[in-house]
C-alpha positions as CSV (number, residue, x, y, z in Angstrom):
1,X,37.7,-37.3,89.9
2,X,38.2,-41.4,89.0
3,X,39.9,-40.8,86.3
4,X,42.5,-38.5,88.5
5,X,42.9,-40.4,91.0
6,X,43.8,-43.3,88.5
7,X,45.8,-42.0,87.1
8,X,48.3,-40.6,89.3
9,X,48.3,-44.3,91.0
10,X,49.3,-45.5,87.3
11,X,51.9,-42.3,87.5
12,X,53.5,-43.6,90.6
13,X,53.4,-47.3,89.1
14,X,54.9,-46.1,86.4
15,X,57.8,-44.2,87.7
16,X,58.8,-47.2,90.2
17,X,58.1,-49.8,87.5
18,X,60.4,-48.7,84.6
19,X,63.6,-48.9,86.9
20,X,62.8,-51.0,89.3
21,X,63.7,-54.7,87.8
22,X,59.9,-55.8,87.8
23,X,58.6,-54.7,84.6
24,X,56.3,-51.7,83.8
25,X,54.4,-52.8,80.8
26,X,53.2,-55.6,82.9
27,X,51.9,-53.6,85.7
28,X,50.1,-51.3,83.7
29,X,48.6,-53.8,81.8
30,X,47.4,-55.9,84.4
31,X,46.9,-53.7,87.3
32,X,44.3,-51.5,85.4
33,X,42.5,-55.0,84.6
34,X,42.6,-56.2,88.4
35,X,41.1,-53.0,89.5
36,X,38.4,-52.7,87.1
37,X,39.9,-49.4,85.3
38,X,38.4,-49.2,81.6
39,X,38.5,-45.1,81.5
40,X,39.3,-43.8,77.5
41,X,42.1,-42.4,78.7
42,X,44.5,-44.7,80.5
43,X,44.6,-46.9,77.7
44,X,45.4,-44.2,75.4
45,X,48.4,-43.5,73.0
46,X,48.2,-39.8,74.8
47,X,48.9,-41.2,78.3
48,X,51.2,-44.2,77.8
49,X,53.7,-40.9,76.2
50,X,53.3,-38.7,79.1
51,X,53.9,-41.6,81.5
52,X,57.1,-42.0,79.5
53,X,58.0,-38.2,79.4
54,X,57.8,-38.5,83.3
55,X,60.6,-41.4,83.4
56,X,62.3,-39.7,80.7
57,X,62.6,-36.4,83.5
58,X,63.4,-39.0,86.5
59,X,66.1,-40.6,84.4
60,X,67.6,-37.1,83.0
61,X,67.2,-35.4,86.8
62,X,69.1,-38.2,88.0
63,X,72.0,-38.3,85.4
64,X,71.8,-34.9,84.8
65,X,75.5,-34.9,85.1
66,X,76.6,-37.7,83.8
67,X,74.3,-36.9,81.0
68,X,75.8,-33.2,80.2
69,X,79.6,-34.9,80.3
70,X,78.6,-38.0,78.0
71,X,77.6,-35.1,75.4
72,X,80.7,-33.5,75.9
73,X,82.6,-36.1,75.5
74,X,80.6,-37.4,72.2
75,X,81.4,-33.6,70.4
76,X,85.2,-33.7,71.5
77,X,85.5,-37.3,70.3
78,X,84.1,-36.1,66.5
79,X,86.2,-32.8,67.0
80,X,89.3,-35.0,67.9
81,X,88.2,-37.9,66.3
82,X,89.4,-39.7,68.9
83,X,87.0,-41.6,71.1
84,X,89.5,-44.1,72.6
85,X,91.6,-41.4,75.0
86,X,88.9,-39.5,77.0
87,X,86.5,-42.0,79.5
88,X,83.2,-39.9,78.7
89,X,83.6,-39.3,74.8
90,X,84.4,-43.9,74.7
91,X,81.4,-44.1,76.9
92,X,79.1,-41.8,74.8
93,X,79.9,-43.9,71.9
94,X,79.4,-47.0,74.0
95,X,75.8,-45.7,74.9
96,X,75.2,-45.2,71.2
97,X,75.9,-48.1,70.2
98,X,74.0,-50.0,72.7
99,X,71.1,-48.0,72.0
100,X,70.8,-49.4,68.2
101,X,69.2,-52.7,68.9
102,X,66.3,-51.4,70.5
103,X,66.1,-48.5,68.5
104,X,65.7,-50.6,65.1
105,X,63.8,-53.5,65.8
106,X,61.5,-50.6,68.1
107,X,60.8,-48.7,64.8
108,X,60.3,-52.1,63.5
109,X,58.0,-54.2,66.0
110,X,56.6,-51.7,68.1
111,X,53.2,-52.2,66.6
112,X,53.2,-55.5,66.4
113,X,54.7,-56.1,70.1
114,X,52.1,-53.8,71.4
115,X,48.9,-55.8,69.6
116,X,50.1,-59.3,70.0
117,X,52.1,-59.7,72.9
118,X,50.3,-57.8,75.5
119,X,48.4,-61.2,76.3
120,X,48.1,-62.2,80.4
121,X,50.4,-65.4,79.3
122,X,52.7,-63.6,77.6
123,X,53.4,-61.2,80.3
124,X,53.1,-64.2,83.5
125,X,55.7,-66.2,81.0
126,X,58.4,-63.0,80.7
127,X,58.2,-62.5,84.1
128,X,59.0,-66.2,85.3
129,X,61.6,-66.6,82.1
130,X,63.4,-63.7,83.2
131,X,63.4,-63.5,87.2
132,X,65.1,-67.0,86.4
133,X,67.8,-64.8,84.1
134,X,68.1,-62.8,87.1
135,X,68.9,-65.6,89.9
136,X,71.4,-67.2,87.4
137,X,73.0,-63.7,87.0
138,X,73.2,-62.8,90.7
139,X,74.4,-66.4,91.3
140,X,77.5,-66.7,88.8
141,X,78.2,-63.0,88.5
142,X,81.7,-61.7,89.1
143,X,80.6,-58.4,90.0
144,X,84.3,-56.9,89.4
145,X,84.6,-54.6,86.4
146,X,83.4,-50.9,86.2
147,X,82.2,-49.6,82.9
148,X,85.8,-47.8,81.9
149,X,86.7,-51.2,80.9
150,X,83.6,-52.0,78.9
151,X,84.1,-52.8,75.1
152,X,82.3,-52.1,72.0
153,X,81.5,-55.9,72.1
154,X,79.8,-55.8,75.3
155,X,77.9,-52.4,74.3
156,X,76.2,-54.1,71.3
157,X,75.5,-57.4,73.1
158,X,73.9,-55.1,76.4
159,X,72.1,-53.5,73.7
160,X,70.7,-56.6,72.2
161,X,69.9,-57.6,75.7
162,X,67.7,-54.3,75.8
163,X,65.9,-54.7,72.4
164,X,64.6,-58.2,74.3
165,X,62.7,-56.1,76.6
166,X,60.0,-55.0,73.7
167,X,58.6,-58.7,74.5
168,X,55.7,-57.3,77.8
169,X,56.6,-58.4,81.1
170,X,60.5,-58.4,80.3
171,X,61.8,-55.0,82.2
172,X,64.3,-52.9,80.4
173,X,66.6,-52.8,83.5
174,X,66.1,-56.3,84.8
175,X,67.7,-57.6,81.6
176,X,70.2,-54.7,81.0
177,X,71.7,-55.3,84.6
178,X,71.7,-59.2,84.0
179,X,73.5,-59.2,80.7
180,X,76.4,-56.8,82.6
181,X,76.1,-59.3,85.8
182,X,77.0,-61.8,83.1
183,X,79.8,-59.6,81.8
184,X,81.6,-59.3,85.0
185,X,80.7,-55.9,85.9
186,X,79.4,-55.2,89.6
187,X,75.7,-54.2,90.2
188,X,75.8,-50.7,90.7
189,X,77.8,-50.4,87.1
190,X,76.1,-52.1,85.8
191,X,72.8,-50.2,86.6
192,X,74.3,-47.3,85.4
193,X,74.7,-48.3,81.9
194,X,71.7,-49.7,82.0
195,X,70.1,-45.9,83.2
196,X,71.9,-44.3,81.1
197,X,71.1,-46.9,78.2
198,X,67.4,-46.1,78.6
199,X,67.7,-42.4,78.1
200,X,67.8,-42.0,74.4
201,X,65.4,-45.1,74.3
202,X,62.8,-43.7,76.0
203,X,63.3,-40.6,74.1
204,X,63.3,-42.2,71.2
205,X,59.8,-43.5,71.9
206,X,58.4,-40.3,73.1
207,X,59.1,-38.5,70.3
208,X,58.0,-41.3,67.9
209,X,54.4,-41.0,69.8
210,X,54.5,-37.0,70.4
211,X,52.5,-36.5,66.7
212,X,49.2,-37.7,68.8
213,X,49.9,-34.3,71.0
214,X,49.6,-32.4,67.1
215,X,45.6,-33.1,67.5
216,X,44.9,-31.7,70.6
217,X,43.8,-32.9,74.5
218,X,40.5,-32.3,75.5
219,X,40.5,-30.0,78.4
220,X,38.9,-32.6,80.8
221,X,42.2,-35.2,80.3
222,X,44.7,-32.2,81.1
223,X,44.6,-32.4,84.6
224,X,45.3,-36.3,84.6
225,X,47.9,-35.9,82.3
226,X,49.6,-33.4,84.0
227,X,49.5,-35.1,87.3
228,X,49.8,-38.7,85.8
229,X,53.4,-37.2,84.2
230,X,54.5,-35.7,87.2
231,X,54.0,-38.6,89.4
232,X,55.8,-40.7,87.0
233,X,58.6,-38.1,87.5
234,X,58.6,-38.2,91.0
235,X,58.5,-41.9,91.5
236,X,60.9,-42.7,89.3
237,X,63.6,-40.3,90.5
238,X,63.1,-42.1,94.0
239,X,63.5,-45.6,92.1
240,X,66.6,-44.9,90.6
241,X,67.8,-43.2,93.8
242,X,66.9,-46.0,95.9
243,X,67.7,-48.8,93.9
244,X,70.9,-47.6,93.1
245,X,71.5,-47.2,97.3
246,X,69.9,-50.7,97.0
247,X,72.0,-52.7,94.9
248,X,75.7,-51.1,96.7
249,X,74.7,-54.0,99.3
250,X,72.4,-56.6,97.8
251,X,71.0,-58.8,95.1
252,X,67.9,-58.4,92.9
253,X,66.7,-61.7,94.5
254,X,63.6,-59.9,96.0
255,X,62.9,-58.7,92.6
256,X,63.2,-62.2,91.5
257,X,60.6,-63.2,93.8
258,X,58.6,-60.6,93.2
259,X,58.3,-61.4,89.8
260,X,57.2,-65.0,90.5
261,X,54.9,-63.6,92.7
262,X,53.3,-61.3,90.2
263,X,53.0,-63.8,87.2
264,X,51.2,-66.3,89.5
265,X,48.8,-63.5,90.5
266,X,47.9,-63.0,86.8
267,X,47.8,-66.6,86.2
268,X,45.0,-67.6,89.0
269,X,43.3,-63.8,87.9
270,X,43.0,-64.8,84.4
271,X,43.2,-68.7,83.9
272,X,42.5,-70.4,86.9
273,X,40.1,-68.4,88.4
């Protein structure tokens, strides 16, 4: 019964975590140590993919339409070859190209990330380096452009911006939404690209991980997985609603301050203390 309840609280921190600007990787690193949670399972390759296969449903649910028309438009750019006229076949290529970053030096460092950088100092340092990215961002932003006018330029450098958030503690969309911030574009925009930015991502890294499903679950971790999953979808769908409502009136300074807040948690819980 522990391990259920467990993880459907790591399901909802999950699902708020990866949209919300505050960084999931940190949370369910550190939270799980806080509370005193050691189970098999929550620290298993098996449960950090169905976490991710619950964003990966909030983030599709959400963008279930914008989704379906950025495929669309990808097929009738290679049919007309043409990507330049039609808004959604420029954008798919846009998202594809912002996706490479992360998706190369994934394949490349994700083992290596996840054994050496998962450290408490690792994660309090991202936190503090980029809620200051953040306040600089909100502070000298623009906010004035909309993603039709975004250029393959800016797609490859918001796509380097994402690879960045392999280092723990970073947050996918925290630094996504910055780098467009930086580019001019408003916040809700630039959310969106970011949203849509993480879709193949986070399929990507599902699928990379699915071979541990070849091997079989034992039938006791079903029902945790099963809930764990569908909490992550649930929560996360509400983050992106939310934040997205959120951001049409005001800054990420309260997820700046969260962040602080957070790192200097983990640094009295494991240094000072």
């Amino acid at each position: 019964m522990g391990t259920v309840l467990e993880s459907i609280v790591l399901g909802i921190i999950q699902g708020l975590t990866e949209f919300l600007p505050i960084s999931s990787t940190a949370h369910l690193v550190i939270i799980p140590e806080l509370l005193g949670w050691h189970a098999k399972l929550l620290n298993s390759l098996t449960f950090d993919v169905a976490l991710h296969l619950g964003t990966l449903l909030a983030v599709l649910s959400y963008f279930f339409k914008d989704t379906v028309e950025l495929i669309a438009g990808f097929f009738r750019g290679i049919s007309k070859r043409n990507f330049r006229s039609d808004p959604k076949s420029r954008l798919s290529l846009l998202v594809i190209i912002g996706t490479l970053p992360a998706g190369v030096f994934g394949v490349l460092l994700d083992k290596w990330v996840e054994t050496k950088f998962r450290t408490p100092s690792v994660l309090a340092g991202a936190l503090i380096v980029l809620g200051l990215v953040m306040w600089y961002a909100e502070r000298t932003a623009k906010r004035i452009r909309n993603n039709e006018s975004m250029s393959v330029r800016e797609a490859i450098i918001t796509g380097f911006a994402q690879a960045l958030a392999l280092i723990p503690g970073t947050s996918r969309s925290g630094i996504t939404i910055s780098s467009g911030l930086f580019l001019g574009f408003n916040r809700e925009e630039a959310a969106r690209f970011s949203f849509l930015l993480s879709i193949p991502v986070i399929a990507g890294a599902a699928v990379l991980k699915l071979r541990i499903f070849i091997h079989g679950i034992p039938a006791n971790d079903i029902a945790p997985l099963i809930l764990g999953t569908l909490c992550s979808a649930l929560f996360g769908f509400l983050a992106i609603k939310y934040f997205m409502k959120y951001l049409q009136r005001h800054t990420m300074n309260v997820f700046v301050w969260y962040r602080f807040i957070f790192a200097a948690v983990i640094i009295i819980f494991f240094y000072i203390r």
